[in-house]
C-alpha positions in Angstrom: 23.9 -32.9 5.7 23.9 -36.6 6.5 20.4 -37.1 4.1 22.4 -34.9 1.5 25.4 -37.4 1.9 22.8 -40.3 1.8 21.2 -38.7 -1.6 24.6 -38.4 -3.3 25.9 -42.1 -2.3 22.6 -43.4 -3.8 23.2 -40.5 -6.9 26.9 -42.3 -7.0 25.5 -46.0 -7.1 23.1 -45.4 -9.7 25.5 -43.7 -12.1 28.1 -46.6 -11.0 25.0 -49.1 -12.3 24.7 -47.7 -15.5 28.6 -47.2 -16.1 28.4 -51.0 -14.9 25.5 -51.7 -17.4 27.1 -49.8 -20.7 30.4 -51.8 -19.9 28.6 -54.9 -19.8 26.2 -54.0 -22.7 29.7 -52.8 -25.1 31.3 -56.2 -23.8 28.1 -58.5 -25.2 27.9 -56.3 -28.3 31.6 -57.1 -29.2 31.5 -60.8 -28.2 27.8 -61.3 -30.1 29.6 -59.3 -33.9 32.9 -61.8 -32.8 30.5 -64.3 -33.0 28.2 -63.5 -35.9 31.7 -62.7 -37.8 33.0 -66.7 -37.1 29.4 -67.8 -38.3 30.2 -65.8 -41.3 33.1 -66.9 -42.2 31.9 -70.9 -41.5 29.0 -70.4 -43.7 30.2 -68.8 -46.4 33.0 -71.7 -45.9 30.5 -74.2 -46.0 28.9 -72.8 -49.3 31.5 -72.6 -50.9 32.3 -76.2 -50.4 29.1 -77.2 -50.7 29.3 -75.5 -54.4 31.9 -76.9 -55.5 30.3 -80.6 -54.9 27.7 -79.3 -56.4 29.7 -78.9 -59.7 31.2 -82.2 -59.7 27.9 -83.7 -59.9 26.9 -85.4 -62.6 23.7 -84.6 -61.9 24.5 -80.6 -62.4 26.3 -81.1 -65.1 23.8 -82.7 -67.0 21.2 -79.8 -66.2 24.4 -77.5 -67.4 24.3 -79.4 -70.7 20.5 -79.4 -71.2 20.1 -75.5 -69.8 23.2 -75.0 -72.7 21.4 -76.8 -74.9 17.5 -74.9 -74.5 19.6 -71.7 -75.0 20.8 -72.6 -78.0 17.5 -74.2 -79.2 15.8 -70.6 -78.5 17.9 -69.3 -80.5 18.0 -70.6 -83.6 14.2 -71.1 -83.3 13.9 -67.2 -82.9 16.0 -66.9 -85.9 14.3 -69.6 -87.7 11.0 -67.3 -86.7 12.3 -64.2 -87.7 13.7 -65.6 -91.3 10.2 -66.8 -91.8 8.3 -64.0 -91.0 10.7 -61.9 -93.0 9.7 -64.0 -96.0 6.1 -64.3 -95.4 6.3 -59.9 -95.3 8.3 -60.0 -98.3 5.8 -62.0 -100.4 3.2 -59.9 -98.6 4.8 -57.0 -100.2 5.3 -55.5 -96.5 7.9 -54.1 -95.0 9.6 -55.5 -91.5 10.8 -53.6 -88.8 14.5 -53.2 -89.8 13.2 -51.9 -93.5 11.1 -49.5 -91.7 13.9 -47.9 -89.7 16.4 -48.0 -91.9 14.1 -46.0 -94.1 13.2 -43.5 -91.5 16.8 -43.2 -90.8 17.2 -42.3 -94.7 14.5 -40.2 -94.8 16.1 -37.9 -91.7 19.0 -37.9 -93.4 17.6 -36.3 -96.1 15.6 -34.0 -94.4 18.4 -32.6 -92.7 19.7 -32.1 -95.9 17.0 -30.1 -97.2 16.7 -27.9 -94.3 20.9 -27.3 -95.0 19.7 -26.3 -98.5 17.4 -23.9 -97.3 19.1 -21.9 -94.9 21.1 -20.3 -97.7 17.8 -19.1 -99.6 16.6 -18.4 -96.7 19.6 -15.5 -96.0 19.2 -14.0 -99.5 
């Protein structure tokens, strides 16, 4: 009886240890997301501040200007491109891309059309 005693206080202790442990374990858990949540909010803080000197920056908006600037430059050389190659198909007697489709578009159109036509023969 006493040895059964003994085996259920040490039973008791054990689960009391791990009851002690999970307490403990929930405890860190909340205090380390408490903590990862403040260094959240300070960086994100901090970025934002940090942006927005960026943006006063001469330096920055410089690049802004010249990035603005490429963009539009890439344009109008694609356009310049396509104009040219346009012309150099035309006098080449060949037809670009946009001819092409419109022209398949046309001919689906039509064939469509025909197949309408038919069904009636078709019934008679």
């Amino acid at each position: 009886m006493a040895q059964a005693n003994l085996i259920q206080d040490g039973i008791d202790r054990v689960q009391s240890a791990f009851q002690s442990l999970d307490k403990e374990y929930r405890r860190l858990q909340k205090t380390a997301d408490k903590r990862r949540k403040e260094f959240e909010k300070r960086a994100e803080k901090q970025i934002r501040r940090f942006q927005t000197e960026l943006r006063k920056s001469p330096l920055v908006k410089r690049a802004e200007g010249v990035r603005a600037r490429v963009g539009e430059a890439r344009g109008e050389a694609r356009q310049a491109l396509a104009d040219r190659l346009e012309s150099v198909l035309g006098a080449m007697q060949i037809a670009t891309r946009t001819e092409i489709e419109k022209l398949d578009r046309k001919l689906a159109l039509l064939n469509k059309k025909v197949r309408e036509l038919e069904k009636p023969a078709h019934r008679a």
